[in-house]
C-alpha positions in Angstrom: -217.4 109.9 -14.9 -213.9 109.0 -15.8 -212.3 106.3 -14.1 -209.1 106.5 -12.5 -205.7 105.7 -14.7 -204.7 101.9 -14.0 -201.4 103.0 -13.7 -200.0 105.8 -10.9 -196.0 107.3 -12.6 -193.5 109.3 -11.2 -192.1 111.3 -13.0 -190.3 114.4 -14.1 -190.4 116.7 -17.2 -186.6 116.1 -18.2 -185.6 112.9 -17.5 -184.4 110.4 -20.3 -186.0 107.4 -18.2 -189.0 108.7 -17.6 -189.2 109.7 -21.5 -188.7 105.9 -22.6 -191.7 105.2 -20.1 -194.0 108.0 -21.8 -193.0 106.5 -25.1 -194.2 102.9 -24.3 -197.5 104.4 -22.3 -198.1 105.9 -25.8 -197.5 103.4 -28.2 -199.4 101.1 -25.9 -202.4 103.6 -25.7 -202.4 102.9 -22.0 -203.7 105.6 -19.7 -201.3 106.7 -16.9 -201.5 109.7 -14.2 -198.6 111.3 -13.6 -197.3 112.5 -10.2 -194.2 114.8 -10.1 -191.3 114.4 -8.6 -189.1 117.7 -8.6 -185.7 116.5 -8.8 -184.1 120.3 -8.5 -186.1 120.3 -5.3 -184.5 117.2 -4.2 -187.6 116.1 -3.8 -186.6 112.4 -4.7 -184.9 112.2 -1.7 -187.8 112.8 0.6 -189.2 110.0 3.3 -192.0 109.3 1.4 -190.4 109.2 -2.2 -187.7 107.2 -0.8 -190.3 104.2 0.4 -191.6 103.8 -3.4 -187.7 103.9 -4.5 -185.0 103.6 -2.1 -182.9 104.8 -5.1 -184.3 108.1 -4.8 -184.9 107.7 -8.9 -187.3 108.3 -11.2 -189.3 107.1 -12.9 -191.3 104.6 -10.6 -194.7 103.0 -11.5 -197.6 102.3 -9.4 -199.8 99.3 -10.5 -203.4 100.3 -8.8 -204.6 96.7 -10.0 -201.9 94.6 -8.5 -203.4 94.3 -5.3 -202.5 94.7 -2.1 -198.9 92.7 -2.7 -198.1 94.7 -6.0 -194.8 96.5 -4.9 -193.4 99.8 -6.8 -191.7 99.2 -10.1 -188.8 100.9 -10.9 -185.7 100.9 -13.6 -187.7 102.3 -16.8 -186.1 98.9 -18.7 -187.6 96.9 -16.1 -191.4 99.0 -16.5 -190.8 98.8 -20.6 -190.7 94.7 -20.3 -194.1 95.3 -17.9 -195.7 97.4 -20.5 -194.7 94.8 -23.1 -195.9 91.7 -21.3 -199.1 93.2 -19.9 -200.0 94.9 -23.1 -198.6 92.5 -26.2 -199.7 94.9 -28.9 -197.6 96.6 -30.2 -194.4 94.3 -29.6 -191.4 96.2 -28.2 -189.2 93.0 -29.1 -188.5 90.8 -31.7 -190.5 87.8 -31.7 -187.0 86.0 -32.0 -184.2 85.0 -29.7 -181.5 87.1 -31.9 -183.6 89.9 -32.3 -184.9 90.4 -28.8 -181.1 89.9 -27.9 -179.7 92.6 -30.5 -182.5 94.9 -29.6 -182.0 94.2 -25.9 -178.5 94.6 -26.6 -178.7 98.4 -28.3 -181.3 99.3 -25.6 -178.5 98.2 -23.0 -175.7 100.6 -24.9 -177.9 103.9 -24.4 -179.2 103.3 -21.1 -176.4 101.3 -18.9 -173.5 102.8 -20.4 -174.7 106.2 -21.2 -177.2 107.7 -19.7 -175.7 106.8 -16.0 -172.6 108.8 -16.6 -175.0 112.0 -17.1 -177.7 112.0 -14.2 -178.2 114.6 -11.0 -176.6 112.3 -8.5 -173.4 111.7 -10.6 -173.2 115.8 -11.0 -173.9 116.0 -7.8 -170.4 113.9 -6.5 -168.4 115.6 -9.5 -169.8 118.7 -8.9 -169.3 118.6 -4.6 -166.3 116.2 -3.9 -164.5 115.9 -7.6 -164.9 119.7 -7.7 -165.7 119.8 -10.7 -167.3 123.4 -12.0 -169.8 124.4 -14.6 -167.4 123.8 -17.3 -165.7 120.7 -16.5 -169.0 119.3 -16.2 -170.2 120.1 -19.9 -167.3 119.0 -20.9 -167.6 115.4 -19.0 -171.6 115.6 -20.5 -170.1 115.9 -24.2 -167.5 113.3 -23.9 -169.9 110.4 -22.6 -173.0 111.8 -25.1 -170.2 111.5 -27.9 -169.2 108.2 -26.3 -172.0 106.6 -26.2 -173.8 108.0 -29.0 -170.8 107.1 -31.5 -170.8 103.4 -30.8 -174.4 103.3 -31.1 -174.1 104.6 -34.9 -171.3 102.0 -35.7 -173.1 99.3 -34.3 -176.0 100.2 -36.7 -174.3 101.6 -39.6 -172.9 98.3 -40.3 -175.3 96.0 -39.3 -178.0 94.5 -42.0 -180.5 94.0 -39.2 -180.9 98.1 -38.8 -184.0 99.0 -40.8 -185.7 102.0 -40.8 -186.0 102.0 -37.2 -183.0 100.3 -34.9 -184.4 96.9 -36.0 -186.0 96.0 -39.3 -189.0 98.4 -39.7 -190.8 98.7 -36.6 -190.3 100.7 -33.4 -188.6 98.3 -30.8 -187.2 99.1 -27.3 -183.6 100.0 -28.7 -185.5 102.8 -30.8 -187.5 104.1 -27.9 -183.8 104.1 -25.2 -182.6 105.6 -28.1 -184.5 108.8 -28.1 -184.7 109.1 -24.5 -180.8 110.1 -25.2 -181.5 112.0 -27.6 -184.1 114.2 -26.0 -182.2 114.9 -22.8 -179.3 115.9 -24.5 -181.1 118.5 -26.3 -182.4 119.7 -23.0 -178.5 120.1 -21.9 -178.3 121.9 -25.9 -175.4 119.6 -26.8 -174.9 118.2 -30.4 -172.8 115.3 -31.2 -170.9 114.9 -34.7 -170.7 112.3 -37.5 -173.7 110.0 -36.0 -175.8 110.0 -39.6 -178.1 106.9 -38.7 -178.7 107.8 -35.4 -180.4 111.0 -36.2 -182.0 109.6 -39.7 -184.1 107.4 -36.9 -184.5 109.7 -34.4 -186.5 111.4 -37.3 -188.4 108.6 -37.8 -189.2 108.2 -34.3 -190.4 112.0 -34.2 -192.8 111.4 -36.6 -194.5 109.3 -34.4 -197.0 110.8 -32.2 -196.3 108.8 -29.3 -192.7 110.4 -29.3 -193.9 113.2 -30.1 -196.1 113.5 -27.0 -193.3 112.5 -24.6 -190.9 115.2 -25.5 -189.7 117.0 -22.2 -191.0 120.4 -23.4 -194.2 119.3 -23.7 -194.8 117.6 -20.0 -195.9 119.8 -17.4 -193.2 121.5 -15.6 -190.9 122.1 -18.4 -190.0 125.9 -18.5 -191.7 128.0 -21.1 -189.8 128.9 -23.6 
């Protein structure tokens, strides 16, 4: 008889946060169940959702053998260092202080200063009190995805440190926030120009069957296509 999963996640098929989670349950080979959270249903908003995360975000990670005191962990950054701690092998930082801070550092540029612009609750305040409509909103999604996306490629373009992954030549943290932008923007089918060493390792990455596993399409829920 199979025992239960260590860990409980919520999730949701589409999200870019709870991507960079799958990715790290992966290349850990950790077991994890998976408990949706619909977020077109509003269903992150809920009473019960809302004690786990008082955010109303996902993802958020249950740890079934912290005991009694073990809260709910949330911010997927905050559950990759987790992962990485609990589960050493393989690293998801540089075993130096420069590395770990340049990785960190690349990490921080996709998640706090991209992918925020581009979630539900921010479309939800454009969309209701900016008034924004369907198109204004694309057009807001492109120029943040470009943003973002654009610095990232300078920043490794012209750095020595950038390998065949984000740092040197193994996956790291700043390769797996990386494709969680990525991915979503797919879902949203938006392309963004001139960004040559961003998509030669996002390539690399999808190689890899531990991002190959987390792709949105594939996680149940996703519309068939």
């Amino acid at each position: 008889m199979t025992q239960p999963a260590r860990f409980e996640l919520f999730s949701f098929w589409r999200t870019s946060a709870t991507y960079r989670v799958r990715v790290a349950f992966n290349l850990k080979g950790v077991r994890r169940e998976e408990r949706n959270v619909n977020l077109d249903a509003g269903e992150q908003r809920s009473e019960a959702f809302l004690k786990i995360n008082p955010l109303g975000a996902i993802p958020a990670l249950i740890d079934r053998e912290g005991g009694q005191a073990a809260l709910p962990l949330t911010q997927s950054l905050a559950i990759l260092e987790f992962l990485d701690e609990s589960y050493p092998s393989p690293a998801l930082l540089p075993a130096d202080p420069h590395g770990r801070a340049r990785v960190r550092s690349i990490a921080a540029m996709c998640v706090a200063d991209t992918h925020p612009l581009i979630t539900p609750r921010i479309k939800k305040y454009l969309t209701t009190e900016a008034h924004f409509d369907d198109a204004a909103w694309r057009a807001w999604q492109i120029h943040w995805f470009t943003t973002g996306l654009q610095a990232v490629e300078q920043r490794l373009a012209h750095d020595s440190a950038t390998g065949r992954y984000c740092h040197g030549d193994s996956v790291t943290m700043a390769d797996i926030c990386l494709a969680s932008i990525i991915v979503v923007m797919r879902v949203f089918k938006i392309e963004v120009p001139a960004i040559p060493t961003v998509d030669r390792i996002m390539a690399a990455c999808e190689k890899l069957d531990a991002f190959a596993q987390a792709a949105p399409a594939r996680q149940s829920g996703a519309p068939q296509s």
